[in-house]
KOLSENU-501729 format. One line per 10 residues: number of its first residue (from 1); their letters; for each residue x, y negated, z of N, C-alpha, C, CB. Coordinates in steps of 0.1 Angstrom, whole numbers. Glycine has a CB too. Example, Ala and Ser with C-alpha at 12.3 -4.5 7.8 and 13.67 -1.06 7.14 Angstrom:
1 = AS = 132,57,78,123,45,78,132,33,78,113,45,90; 128,22,71,137,11,71,129,0,79,141,6,57
***
This chain:
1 = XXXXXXXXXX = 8,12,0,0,0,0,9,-12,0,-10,0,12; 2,-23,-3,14,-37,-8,10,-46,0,13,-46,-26; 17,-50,12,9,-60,20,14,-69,14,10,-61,34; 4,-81,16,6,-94,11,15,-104,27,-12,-100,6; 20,-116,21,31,-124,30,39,-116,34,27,-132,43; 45,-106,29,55,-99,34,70,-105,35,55,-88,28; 66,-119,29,83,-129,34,84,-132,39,89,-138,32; 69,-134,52,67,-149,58,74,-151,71,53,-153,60; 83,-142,70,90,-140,84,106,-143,80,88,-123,91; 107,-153,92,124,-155,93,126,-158,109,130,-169,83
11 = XXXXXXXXXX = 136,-153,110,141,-153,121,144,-165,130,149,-147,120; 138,-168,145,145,-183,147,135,-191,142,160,-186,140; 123,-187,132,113,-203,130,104,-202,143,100,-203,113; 101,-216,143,91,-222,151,74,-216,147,93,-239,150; 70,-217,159,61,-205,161,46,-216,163,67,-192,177; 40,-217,152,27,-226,151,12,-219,158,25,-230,134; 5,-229,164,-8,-222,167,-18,-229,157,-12,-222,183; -28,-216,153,-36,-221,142,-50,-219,144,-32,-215,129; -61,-233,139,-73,-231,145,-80,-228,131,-79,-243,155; -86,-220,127,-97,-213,112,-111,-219,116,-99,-189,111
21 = XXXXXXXXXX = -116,-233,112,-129,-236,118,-137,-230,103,-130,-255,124; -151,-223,110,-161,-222,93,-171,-221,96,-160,-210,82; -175,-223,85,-189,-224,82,-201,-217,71,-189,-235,81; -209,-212,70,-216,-201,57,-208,-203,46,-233,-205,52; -207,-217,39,-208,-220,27,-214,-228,20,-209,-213,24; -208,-231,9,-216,-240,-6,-212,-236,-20,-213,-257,-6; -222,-238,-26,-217,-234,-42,-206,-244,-44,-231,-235,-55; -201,-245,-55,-190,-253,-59,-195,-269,-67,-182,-244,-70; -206,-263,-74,-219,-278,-79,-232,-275,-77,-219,-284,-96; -240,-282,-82,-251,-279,-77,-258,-276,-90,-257,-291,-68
31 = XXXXXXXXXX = -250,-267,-98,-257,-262,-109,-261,-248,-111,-249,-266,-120; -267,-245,-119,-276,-230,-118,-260,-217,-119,-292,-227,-139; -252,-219,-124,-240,-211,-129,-233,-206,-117,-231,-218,-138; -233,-221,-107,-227,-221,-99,-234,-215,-86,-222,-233,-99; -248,-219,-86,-252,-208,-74,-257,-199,-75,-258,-210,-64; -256,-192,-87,-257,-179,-91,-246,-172,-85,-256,-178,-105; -230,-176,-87,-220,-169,-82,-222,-172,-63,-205,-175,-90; -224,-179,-60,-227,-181,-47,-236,-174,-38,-231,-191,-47; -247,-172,-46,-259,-165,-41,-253,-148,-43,-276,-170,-52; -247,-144,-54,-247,-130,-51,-236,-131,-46,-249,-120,-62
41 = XXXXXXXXXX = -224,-137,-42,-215,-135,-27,-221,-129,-14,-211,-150,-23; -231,-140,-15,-241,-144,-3,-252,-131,0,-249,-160,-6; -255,-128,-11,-269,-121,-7,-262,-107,-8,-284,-124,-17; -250,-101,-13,-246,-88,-13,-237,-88,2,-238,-84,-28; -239,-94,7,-233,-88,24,-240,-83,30,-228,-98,34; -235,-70,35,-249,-59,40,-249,-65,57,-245,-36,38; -243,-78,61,-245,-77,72,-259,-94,73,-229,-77,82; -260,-97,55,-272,-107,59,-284,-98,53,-271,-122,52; -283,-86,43,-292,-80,36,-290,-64,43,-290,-82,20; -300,-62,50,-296,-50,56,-309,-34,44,-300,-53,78
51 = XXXXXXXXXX = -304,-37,38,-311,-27,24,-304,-17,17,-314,-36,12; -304,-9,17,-292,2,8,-290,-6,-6,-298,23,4; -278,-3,-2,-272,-10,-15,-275,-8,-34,-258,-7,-13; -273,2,-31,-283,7,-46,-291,1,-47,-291,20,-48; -303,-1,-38,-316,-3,-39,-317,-19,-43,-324,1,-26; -308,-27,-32,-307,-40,-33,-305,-49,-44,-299,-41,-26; -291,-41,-48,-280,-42,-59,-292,-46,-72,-268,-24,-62; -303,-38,-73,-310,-35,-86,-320,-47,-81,-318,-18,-88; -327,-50,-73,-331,-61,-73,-326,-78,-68,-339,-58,-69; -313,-73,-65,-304,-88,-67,-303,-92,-81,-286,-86,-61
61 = XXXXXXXXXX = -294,-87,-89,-295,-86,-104,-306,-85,-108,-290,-76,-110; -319,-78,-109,-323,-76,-123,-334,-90,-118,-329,-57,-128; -336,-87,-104,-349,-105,-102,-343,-118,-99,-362,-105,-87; -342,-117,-82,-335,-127,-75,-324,-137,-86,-325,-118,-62; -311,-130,-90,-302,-138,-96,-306,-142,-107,-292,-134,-98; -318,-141,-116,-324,-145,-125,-331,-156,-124,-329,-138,-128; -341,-160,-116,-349,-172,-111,-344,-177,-97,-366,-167,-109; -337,-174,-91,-334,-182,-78,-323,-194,-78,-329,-172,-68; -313,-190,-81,-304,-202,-88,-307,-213,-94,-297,-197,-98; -318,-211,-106,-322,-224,-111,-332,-234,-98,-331,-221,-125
71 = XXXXXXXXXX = -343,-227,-94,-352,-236,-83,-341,-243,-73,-364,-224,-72; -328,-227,-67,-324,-234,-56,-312,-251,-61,-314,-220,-47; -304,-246,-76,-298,-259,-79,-305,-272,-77,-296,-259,-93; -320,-271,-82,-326,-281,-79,-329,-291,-64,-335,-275,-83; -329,-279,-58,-332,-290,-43,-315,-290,-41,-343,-280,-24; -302,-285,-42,-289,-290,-42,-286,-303,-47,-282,-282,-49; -293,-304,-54,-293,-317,-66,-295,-333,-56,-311,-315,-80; -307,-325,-50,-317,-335,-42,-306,-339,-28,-335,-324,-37; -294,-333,-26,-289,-336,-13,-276,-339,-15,-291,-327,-4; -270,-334,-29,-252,-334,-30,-247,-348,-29,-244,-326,-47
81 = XXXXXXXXXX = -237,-347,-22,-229,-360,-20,-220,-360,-31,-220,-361,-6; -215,-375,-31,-203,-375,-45,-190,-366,-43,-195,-393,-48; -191,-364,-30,-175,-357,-26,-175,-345,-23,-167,-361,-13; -188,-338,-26,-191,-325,-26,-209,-323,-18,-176,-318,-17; -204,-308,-17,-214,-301,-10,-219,-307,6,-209,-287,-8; -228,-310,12,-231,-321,21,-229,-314,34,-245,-330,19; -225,-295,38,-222,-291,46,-205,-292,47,-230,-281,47; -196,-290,32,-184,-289,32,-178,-304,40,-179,-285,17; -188,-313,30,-179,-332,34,-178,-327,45,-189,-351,34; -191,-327,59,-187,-328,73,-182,-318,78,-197,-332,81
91 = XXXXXXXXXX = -178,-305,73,-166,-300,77,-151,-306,79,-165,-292,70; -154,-309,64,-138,-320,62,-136,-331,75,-138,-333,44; -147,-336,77,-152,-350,85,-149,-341,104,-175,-357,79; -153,-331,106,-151,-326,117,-134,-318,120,-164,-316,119; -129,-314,108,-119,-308,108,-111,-324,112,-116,-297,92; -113,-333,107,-103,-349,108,-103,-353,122,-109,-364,97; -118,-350,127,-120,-355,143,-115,-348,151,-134,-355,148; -118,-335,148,-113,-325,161,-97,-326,161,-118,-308,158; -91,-328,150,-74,-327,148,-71,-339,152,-67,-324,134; -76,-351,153,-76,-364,160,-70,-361,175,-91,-370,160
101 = XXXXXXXXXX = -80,-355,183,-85,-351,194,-73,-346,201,-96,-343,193; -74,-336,189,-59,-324,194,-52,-328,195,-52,-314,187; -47,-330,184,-30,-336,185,-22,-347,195,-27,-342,173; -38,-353,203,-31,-367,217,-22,-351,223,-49,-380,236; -25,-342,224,-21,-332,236,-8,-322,232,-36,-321,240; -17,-313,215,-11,-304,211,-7,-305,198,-17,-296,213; 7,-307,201,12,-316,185,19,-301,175,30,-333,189; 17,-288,183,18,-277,170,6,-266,168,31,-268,172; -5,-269,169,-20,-268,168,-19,-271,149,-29,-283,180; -23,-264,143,-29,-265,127,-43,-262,129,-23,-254,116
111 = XXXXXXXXXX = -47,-271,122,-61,-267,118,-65,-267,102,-71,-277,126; -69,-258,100,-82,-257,88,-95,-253,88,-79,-249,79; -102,-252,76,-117,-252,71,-119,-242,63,-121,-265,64; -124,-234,66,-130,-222,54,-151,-220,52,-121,-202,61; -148,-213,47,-168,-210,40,-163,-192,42,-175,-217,13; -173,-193,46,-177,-174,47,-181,-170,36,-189,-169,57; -188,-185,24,-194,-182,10,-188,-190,2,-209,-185,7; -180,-190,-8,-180,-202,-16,-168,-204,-14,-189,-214,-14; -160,-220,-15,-148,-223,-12,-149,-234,-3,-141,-225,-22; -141,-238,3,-125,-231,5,-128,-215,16,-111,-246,17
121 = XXXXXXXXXX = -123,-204,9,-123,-192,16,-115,-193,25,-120,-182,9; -121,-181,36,-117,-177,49,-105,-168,40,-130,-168,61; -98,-169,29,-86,-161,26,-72,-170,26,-88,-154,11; -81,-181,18,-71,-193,18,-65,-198,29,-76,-204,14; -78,-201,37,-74,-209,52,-66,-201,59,-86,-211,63; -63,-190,58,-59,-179,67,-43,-180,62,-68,-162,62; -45,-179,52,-28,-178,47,-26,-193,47,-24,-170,30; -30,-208,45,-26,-218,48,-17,-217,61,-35,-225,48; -25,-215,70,-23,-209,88,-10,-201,86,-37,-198,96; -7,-191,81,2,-182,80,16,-189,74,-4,-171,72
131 = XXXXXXXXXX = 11,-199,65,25,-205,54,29,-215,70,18,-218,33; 21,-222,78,27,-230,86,33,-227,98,19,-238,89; 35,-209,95,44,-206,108,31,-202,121,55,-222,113; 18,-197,121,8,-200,127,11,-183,129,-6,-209,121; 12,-180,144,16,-167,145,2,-162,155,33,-165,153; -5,-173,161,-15,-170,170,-25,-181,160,-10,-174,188; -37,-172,161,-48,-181,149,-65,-178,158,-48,-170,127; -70,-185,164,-83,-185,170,-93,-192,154,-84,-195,187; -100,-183,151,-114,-180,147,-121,-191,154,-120,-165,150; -130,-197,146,-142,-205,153,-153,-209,142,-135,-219,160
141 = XXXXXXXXXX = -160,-199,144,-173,-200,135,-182,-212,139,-181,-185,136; -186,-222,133,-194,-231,140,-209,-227,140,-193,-244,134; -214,-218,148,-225,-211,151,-228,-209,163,-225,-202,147; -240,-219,171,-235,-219,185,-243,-206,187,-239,-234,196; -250,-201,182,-255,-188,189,-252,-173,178,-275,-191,190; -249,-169,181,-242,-154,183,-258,-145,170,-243,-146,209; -250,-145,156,-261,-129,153,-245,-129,145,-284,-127,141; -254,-115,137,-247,-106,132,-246,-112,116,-254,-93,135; -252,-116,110,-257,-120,101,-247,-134,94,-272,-123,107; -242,-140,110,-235,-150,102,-220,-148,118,-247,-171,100
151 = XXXXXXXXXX = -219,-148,125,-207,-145,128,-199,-133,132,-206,-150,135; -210,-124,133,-207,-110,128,-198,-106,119,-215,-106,123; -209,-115,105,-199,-112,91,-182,-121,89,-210,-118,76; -187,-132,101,-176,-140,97,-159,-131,101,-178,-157,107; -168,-122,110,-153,-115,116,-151,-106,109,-151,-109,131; -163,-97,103,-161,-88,91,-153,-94,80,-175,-85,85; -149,-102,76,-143,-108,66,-126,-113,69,-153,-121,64; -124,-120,83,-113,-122,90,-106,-109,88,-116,-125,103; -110,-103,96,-104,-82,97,-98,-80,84,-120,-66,97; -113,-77,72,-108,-72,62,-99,-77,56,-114,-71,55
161 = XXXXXXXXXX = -95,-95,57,-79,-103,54,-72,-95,57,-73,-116,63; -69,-95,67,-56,-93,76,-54,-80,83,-56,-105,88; -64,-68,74,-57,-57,72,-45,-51,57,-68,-49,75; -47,-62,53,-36,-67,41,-25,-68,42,-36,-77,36; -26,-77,53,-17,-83,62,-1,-78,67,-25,-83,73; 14,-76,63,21,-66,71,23,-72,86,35,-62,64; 22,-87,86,22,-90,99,14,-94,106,28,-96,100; 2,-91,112,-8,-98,118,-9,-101,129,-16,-94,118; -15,-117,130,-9,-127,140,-17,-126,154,-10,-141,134; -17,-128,163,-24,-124,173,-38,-131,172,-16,-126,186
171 = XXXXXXXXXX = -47,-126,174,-61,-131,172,-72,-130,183,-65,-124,161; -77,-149,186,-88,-151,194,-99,-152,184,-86,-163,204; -114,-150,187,-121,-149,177,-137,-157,188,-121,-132,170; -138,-169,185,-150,-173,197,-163,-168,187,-151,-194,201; -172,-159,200,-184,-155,196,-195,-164,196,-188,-144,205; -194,-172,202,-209,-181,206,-204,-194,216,-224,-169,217; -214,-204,214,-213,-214,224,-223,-219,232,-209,-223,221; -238,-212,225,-251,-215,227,-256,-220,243,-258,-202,222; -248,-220,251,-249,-221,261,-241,-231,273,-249,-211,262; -225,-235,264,-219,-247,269,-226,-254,274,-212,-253,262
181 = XXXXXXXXXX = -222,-259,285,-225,-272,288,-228,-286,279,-215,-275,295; -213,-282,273,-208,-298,269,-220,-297,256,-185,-301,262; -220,-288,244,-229,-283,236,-245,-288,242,-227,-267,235; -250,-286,247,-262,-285,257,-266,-304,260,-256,-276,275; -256,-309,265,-254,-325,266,-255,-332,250,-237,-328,272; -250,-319,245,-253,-331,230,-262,-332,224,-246,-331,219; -268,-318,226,-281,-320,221,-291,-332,231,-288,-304,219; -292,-328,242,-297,-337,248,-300,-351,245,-293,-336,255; -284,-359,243,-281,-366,237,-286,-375,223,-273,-361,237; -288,-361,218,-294,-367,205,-308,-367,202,-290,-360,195
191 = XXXXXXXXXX = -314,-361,215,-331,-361,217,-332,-371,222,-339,-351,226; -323,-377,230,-328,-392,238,-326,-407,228,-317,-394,253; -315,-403,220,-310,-416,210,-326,-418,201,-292,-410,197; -330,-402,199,-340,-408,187,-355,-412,195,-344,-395,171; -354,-406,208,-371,-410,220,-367,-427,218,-370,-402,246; -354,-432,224,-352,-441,225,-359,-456,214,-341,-438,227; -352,-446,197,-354,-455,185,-370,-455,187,-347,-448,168; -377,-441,184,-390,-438,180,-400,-437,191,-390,-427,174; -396,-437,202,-400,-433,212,-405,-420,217,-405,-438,213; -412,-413,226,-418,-399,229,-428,-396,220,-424,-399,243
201 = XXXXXXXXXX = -429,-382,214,-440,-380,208,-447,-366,218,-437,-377,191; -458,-366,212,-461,-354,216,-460,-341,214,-468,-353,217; -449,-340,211,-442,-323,209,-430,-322,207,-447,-314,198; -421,-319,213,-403,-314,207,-404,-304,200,-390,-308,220; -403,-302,188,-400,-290,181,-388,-285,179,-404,-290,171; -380,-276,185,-366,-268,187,-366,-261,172,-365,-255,205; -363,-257,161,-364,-250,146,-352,-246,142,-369,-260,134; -347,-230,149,-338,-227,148,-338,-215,132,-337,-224,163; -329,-211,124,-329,-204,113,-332,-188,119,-314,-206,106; -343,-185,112,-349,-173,111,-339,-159,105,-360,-176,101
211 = XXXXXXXXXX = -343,-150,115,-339,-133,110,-350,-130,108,-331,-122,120; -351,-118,101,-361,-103,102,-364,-100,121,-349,-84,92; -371,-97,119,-376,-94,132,-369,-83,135,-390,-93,133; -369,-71,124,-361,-56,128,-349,-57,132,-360,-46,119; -340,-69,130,-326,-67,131,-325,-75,147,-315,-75,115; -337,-85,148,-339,-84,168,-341,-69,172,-357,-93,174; -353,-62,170,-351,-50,172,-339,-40,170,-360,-47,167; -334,-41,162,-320,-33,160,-309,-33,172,-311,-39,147; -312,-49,179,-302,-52,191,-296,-63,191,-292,-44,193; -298,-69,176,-293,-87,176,-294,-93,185,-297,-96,169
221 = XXXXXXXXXX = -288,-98,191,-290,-112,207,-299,-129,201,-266,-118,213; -297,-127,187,-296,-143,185,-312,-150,194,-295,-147,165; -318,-141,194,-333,-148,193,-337,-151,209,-345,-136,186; -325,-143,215,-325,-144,233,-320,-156,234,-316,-132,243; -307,-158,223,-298,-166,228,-304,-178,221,-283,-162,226; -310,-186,216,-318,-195,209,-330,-194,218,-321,-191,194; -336,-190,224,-346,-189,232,-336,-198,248,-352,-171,232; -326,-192,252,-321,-200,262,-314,-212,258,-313,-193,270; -308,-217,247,-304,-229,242,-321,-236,250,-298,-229,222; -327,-234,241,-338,-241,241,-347,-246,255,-346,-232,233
231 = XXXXXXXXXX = -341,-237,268,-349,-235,279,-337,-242,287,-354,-218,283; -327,-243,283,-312,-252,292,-317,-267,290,-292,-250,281; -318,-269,277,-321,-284,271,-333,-292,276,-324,-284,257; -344,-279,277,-360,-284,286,-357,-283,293,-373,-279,288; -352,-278,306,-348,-281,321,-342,-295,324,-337,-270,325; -331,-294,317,-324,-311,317,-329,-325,316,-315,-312,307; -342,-320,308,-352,-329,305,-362,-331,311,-356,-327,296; -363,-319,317,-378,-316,329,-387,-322,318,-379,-326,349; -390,-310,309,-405,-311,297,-408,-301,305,-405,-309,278; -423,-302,304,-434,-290,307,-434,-284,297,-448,-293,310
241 = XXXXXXXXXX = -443,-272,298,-446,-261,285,-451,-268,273,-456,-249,289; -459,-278,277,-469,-278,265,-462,-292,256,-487,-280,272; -450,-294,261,-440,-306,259,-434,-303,247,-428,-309,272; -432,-287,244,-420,-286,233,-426,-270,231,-400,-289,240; -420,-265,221,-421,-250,209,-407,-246,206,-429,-254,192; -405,-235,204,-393,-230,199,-399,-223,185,-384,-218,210; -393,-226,173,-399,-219,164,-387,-215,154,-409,-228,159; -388,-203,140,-381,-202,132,-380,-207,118,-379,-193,133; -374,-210,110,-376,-211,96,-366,-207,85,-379,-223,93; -368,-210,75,-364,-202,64,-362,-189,58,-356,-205,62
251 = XXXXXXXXXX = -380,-185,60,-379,-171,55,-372,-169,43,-393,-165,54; -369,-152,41,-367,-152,25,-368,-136,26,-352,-159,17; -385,-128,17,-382,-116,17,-397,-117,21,-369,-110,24; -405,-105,20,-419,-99,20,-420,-96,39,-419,-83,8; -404,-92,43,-404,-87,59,-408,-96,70,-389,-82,64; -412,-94,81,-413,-102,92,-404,-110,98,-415,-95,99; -405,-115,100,-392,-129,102,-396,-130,125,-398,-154,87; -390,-134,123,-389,-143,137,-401,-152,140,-377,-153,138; -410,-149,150,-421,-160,144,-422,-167,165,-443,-150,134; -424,-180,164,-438,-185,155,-430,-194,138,-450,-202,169
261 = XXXXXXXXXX = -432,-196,133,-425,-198,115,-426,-215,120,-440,-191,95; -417,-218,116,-420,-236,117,-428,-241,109,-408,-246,114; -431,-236,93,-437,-243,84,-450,-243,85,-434,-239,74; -457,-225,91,-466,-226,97,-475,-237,108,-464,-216,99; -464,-235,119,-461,-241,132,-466,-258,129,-443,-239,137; -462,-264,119,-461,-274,112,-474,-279,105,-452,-271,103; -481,-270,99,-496,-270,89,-509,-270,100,-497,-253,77; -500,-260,115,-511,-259,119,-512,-272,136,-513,-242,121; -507,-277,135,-503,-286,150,-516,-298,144,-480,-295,151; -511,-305,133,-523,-316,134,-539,-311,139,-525,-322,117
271 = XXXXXXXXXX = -541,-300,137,-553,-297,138,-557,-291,150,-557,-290,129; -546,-292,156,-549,-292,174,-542,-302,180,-545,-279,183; -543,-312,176,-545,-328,180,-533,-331,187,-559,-331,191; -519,-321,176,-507,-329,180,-503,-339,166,-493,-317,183; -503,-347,167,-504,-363,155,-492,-363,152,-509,-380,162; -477,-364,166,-465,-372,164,-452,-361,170,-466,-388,174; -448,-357,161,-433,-351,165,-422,-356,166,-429,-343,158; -415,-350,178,-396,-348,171,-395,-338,167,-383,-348,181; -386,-332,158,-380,-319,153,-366,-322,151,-388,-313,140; -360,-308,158,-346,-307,155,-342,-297,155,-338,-312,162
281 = XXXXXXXXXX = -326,-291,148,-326,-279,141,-309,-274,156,-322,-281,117; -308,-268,168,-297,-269,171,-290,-257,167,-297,-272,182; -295,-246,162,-287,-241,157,-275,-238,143,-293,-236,159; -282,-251,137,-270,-254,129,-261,-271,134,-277,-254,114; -245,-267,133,-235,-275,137,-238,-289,125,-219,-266,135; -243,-288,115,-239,-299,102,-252,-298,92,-222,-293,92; -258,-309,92,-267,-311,81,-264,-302,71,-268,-324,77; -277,-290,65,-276,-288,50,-286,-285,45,-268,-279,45; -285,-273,36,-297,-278,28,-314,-272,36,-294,-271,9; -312,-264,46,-319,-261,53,-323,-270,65,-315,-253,53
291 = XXXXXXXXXX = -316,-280,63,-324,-295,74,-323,-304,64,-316,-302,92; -315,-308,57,-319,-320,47,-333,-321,38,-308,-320,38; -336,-309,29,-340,-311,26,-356,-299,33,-333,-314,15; -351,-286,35,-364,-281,40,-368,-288,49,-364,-267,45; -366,-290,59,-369,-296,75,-373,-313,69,-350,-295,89; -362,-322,68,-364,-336,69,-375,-339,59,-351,-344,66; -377,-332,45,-385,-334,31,-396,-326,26,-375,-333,22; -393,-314,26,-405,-303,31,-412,-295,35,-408,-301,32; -405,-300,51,-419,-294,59,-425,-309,66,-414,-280,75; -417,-315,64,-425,-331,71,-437,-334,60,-412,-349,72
301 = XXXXXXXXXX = -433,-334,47,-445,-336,38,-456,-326,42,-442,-335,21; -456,-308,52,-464,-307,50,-474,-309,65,-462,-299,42; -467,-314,71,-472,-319,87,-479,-329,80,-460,-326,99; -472,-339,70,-480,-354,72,-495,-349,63,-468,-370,62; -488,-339,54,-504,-336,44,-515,-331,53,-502,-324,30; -512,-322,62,-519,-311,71,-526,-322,80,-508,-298,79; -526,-339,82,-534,-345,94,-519,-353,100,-542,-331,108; -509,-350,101,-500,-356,107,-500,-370,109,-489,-352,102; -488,-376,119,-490,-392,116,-473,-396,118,-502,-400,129; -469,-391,128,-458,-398,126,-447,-380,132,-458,-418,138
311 = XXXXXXXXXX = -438,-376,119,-423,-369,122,-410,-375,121,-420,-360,112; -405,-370,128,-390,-377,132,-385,-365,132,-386,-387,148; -375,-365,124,-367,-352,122,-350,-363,129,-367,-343,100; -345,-353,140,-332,-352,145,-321,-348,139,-331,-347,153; -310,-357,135,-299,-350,129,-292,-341,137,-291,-359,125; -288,-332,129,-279,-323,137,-266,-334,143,-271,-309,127; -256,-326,151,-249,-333,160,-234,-337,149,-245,-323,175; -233,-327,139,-221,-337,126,-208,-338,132,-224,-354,122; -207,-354,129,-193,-357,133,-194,-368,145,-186,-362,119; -208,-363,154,-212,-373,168,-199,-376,173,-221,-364,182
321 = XXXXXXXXXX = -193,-381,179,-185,-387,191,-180,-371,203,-198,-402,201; -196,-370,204,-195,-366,215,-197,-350,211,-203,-373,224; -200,-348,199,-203,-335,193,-186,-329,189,-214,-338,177; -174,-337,186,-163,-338,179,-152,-334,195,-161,-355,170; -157,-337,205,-150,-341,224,-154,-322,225,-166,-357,242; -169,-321,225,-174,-308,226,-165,-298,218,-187,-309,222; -163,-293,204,-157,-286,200,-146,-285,201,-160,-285,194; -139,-297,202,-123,-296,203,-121,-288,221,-115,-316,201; -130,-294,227,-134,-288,243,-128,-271,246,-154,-289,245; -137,-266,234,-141,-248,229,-128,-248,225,-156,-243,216
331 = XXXXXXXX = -120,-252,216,-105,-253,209,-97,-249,219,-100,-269,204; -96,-260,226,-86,-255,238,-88,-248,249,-82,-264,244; -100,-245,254,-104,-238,265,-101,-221,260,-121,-243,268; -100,-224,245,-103,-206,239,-88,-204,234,-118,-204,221; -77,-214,237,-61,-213,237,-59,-211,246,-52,-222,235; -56,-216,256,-54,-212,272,-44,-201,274,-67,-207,279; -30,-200,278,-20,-192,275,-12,-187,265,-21,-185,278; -17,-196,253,-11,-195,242,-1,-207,241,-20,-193,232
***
C-alpha cells in the first residue's frame, strides 16, 4: 500500500498544533451542474441515507439527480454572495475571528476550514495541517448537537484520510457542544438583542434540522440533545410552557421525520390565536440555505399567508463577538496538554 506524506518528516522540525474547523458543505456555484455533483457527494453517504445502496444508488440517479439540482440551484441563486457560498464566506469570517483570538495566547496553533461536501475538503485541510508541521490536529465539526448524520460522518471521513496516512498525527475529535455554557449565553443573547429590536411575541419557536424518526429510534441522541439545548435556554429565560415550541424542519423523503414539522407548526399557529413570532434555528452555527431562505423566506410567507402578523426570524450566531469568544473557548479547552 502507498501511503501518502510519506516525506513529511524530518528530524528536529518544530512540532505545530492544528485546528480542522467544518462544516456540511456547498456546491462550488449555484448552478444545476454544480449541485448535481454536490448532491450526489451528499446524498450517497450511507450515514445521511440509511437505504441499501443498490436500492438507493437506482433512485439517486435515475430521479433525485435529475430534477433536484435544477429547483435546488434556484433557491442557491436566491442567497449566494459575490465571494461565494453564504455558509463557506462565514466559515472564512469565523476561521479569521477565532485565529484572531488564538494567537493573543497560542502563536503555534494552525487553523483551517474544510466541508464534509464540496470544497475546501476535509482532505485538503488535513494535509494543509500536515504541510505546517501539525503533529497534534483536533477536529471541530461546528454542530453543537451530536447525530450521526452530520458528525458522525464528519469522523467517518477524517479516519478514512488518515488511514492513508504513514504518519498519523495524534487526534482530538469534539463530539458536541449543545450544552456549553458559553454556547447557551449566546443564544440567549441573541433572543434578547431581537425581544429588545422587536420586542416579545407570543411564541419562541426553537427550529432545529430534522432526521427520520427511525434513526432516533436506531439510538441517535440528537433529538434528546436538541430537546435540552432548548430546555437550558428556557430556564435562563424563565419562559413558561406555553412561551415557546421545539420543532423540526427540512424534511426530505416519504419517511417520518422528527415532528412537531416547523412548516406545519407554522400554517397551523395563526389559527390558534398565535399572531407574532420569534423563530430561531440553534442548531445550525452559520446562516444557510436552510435558514436563509427556507426559514427567513419560506416558511414566514407561509405563517404570514396562514393568518400571521408579525415573524422575526433570528440570525444564527455567525461571526457574533461573542459566538467567535465561545468557540475559540471549545478550541482551547479541547487542547489542554497538548
Amino acid at each position: 500500500m502507498k501511503y501518502e506524506g510519506e516525506k513529511d518528516y524530518k528530524h528536529g522540525s518544530k512540532e505545530n498544533i492544528g485546528i480542522l474547523i467544518t462544516n456540511l458543505g456547498t456546491p462550488d456555484k449555484p448552478k444545476k451542474e454544480e449541485l448535481r455533483i454536490y448532491l450526489k457527494e451528499f446524498l450517497s453517504d450511507p450515514r445521511v441515507i440509511e437505504v441499501p445502496k443498490l436500492i438507493w444508488q437506482i433512485i439517486l440517479r435515475g430521479i433525485i439527480l435529475k430534477v433536484r439540482p435544477q429547483k435546488v440551484a434556484k433557491l442557491y441563486k436566491s442567497i449566494w454572495k459575490k465571494e461565494g457560498g453564504p455558509l463557506l464566506v462565514m466559515l472564512e469570517k469565523q476561521k479569521k475571528g477565532i485565529n484572531k483570538i488564538i494567537k493573543k495566547k497560542y502563536k503555534n496553533f494552525k487553523i483551517e476550514i474544510a466541508m464534509r461536501y464540496g470544497n475546501p475538503s476535509i482532505k485538503k485541510g488535513l494535509e494543509k495541517l500536515r504541510d505546517q508541521g501539525c503533529r497534534k490536529i483536533l477536529i471541530f465539526p461546528l454542530y453543537p448537537q451530536y447525530c450521526a448524520a452530520t458528525t458522525g460522518s464528519t469522523f467517518d471521513k477524517v479516519t478514512d484520510i488518515l488511514r492513508k496516512w504513514r504518519w498519523i498525527p495524534e487526534i482530538r475529535f469534539i463530539n458536541n457542544y449543545y450544552e456549553n455554557v458559553l454556547y447557551i449565553n449566546c443564544l440567549i443573547n441573541s433572543i434578547k438583542k431581537s425581544w429588545k429590536k422587536f420586542g416579545k411575541s407570543q411564541k419562541l419557536i426553537f427550529s432545529y434540522h430534522g432526521i427520520p424518526k427511525k434513526y432516533l429510534l436506531k439510538g441517535d441522541p440528537y433529538h434528546c440533545f436538541c430537546q435540552k439545548t432548548t430546555r437550558l435556554v428556557i430556564e435562563k429565560l424563565k419562559l413558561k410552557e406555553k412561551d415557546y415550541i421545539t420543532t423540526f424542519q427540512s424534511r426530505f423523503g416519504p419517511d417520518e421525520w422528527l415532528q412537531p414539522y416547523t412548516d406545519k407548526t407554522l400554517e397551523k399557529l395563526p389559527s390558534e390565536g398565535v399572531k407574532k413570532i420569534h423563530i430561531l434555528s440553534p442548531g445550525f452555527s452559520s446562516d444557510c440555505l436552510e435558514t436563509l431562505e427556507e426559514l427567513d423566506v419560506e416558511n414566514k410567507n407561509n405563517f404570514l399567508s396562514a393568518g400571521g402578523e408579525e415573524y422575526n426570524y433570528i440570525k444564527c450566531l455567525n461571526d457574533n463577538p461573542d459566538h467567535l469568544e465561545m468557540l475559540s473557548d471549545v478550541i482551547i479547552n479541547n487542547t489542554k496538554g497538548w
